[in-house]
Backbone as JSON, one array per atom type, in Angstrom:
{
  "sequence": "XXXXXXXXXXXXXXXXXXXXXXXXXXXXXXXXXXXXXXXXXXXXXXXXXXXXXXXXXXXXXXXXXXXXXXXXXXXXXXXXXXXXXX",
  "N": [[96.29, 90.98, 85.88], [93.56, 88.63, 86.04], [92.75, 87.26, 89.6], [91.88, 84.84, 89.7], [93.36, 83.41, 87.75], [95.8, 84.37, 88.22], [96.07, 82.84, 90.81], [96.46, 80.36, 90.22], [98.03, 80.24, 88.49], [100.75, 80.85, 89.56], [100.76, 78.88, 91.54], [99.54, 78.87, 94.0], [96.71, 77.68, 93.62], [95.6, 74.78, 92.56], [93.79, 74.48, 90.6], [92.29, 76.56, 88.14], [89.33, 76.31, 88.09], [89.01, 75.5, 90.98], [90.34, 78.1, 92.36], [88.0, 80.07, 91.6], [86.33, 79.04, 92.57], [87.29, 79.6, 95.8], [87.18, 82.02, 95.96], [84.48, 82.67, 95.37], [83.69, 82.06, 97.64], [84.4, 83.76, 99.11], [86.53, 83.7, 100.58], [89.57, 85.38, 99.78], [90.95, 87.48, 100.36], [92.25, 91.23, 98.96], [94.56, 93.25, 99.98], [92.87, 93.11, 102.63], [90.33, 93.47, 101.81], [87.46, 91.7, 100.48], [87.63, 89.64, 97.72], [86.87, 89.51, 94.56], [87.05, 86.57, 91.64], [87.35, 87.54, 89.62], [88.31, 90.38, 90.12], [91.37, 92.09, 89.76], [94.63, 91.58, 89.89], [98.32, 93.03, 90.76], [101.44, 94.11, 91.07], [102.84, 94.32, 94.57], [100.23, 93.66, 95.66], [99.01, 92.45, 98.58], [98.16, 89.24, 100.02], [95.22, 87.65, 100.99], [94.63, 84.13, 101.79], [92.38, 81.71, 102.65], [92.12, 78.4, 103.49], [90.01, 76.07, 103.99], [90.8, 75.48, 107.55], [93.12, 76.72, 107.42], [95.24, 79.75, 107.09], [96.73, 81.81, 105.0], [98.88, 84.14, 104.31], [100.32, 86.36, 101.51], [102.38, 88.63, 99.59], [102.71, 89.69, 96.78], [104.77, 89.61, 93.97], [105.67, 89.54, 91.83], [103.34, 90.16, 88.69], [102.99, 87.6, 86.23], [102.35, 85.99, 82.74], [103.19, 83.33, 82.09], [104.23, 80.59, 83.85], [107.32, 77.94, 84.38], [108.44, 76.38, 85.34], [108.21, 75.21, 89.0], [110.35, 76.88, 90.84], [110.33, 78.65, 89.45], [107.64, 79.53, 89.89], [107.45, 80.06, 92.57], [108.82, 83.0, 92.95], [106.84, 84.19, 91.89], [105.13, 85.42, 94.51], [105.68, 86.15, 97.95], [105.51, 84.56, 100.89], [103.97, 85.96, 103.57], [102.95, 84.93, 105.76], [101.96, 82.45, 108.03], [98.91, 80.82, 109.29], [96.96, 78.81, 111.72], [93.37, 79.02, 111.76], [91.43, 79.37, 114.42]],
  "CA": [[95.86, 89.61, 85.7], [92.69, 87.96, 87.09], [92.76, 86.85, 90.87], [91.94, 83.71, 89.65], [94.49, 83.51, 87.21], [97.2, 84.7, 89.53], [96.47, 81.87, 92.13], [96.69, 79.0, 89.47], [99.82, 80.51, 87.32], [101.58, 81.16, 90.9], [101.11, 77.49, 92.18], [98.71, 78.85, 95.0], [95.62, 76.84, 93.5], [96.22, 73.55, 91.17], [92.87, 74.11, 88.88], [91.54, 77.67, 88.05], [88.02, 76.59, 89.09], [89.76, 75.86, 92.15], [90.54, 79.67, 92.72], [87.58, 80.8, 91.92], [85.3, 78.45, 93.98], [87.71, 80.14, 96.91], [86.76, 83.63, 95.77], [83.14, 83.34, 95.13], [83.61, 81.52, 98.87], [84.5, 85.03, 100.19], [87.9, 83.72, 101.4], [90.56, 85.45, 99.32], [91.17, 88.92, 100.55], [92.92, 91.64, 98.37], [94.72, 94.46, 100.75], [92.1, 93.12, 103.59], [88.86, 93.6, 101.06], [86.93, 90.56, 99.75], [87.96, 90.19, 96.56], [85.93, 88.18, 93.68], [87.74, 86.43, 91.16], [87.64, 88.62, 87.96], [89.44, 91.5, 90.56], [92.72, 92.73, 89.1], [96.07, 91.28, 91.03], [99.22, 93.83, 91.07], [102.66, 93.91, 92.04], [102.28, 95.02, 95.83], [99.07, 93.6, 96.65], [99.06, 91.22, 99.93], [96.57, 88.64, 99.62], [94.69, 86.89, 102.2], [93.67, 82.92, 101.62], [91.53, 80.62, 103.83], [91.85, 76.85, 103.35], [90.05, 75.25, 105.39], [91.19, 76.06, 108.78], [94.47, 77.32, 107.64], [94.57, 81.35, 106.8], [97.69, 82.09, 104.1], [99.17, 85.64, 103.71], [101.5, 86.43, 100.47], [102.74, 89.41, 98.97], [102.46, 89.45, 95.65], [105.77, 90.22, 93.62], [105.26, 90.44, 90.07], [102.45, 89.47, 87.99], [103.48, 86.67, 84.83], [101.56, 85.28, 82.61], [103.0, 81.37, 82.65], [105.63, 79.94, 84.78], [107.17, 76.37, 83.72], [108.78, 75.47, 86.62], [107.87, 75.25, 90.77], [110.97, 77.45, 91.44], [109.75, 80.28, 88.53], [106.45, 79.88, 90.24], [107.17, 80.93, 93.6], [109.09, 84.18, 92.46], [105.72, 85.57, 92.16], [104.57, 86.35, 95.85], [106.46, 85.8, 99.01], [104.84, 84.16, 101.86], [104.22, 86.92, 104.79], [102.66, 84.2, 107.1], [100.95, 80.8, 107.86], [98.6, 80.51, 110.84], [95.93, 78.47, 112.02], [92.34, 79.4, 112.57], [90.63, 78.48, 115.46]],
  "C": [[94.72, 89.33, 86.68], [93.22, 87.49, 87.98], [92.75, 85.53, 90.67], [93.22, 82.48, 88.65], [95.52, 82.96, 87.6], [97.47, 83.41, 90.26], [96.5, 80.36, 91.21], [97.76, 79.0, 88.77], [100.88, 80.17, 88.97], [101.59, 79.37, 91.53], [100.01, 77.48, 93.37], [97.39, 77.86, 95.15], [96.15, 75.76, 92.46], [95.32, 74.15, 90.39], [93.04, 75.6, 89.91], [90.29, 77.37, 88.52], [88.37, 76.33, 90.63], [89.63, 77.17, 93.49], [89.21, 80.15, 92.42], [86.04, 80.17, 92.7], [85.5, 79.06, 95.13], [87.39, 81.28, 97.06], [85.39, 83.63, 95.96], [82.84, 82.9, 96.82], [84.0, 82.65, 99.68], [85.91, 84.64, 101.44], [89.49, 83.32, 100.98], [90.3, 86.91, 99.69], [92.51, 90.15, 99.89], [93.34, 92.57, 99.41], [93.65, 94.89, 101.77], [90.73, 93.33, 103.37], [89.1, 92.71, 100.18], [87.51, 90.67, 98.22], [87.56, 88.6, 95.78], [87.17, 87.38, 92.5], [88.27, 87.26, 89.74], [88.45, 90.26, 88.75], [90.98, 91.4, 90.03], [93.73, 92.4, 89.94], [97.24, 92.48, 90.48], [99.8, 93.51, 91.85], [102.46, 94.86, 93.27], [101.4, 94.59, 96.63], [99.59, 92.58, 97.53], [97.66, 90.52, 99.5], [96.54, 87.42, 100.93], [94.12, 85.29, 102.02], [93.38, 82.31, 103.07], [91.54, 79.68, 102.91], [91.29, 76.01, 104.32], [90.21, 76.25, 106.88], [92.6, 76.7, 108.82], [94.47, 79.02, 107.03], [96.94, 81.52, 106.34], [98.04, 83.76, 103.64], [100.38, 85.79, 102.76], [101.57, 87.83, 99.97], [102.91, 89.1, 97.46], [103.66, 90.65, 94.64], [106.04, 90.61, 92.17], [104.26, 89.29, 89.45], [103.02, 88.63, 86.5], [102.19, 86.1, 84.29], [101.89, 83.58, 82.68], [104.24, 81.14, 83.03], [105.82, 78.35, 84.31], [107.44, 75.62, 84.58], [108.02, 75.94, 87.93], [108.49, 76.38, 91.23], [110.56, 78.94, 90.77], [108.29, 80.77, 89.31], [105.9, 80.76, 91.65], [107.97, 82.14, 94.05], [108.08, 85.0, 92.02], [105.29, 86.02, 93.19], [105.74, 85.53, 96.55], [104.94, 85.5, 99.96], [105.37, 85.17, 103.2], [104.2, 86.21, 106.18], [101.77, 82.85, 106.83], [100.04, 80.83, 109.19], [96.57, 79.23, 110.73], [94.8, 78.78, 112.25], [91.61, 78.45, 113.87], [89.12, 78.2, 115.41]]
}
């Protein structure tokens, strides 16, 4: 599934242009390399977001195509970490 996809099915972004405003913004990292939005997501990958000043790490647990609920939605990645940038 698209990257951009992924982070709008998953709950990570509300809109798809959203996700890939954040991508072409060079701050979504696939397995620690930039990654555009038409890149390929997989069960396994870790993924890196920047919001702002906040920096989001998830594991990424299985790819779906549509989730209906909140609780279906965040059965696709796990959250590795949350931290602040400075």
């Amino acid at each position: 599934m698209r990257l951009d996809k992924f982070l709008k099915v998953s709950g990570l972004s509300k809109r798809r242009t959203v996700a890939k405003k954040l991508c072409d913004a060079d701050r979504v990292r696939i397995s620690g390399r930039i990654a555009k939005a038409a890149t390929e997501v997989a069960a396994g990958d870790e993924l890196e977001l920047r919001f702002g000043s906040k920096l989001v790490v998830v594991e990424v647990l299985s790819v779906g195509e549509q989730r209906s609920g909140r609780g279906e939605r965040r059965e696709l990645y796990r959250v590795k970490s949350e931290s602040t940038l400075a």
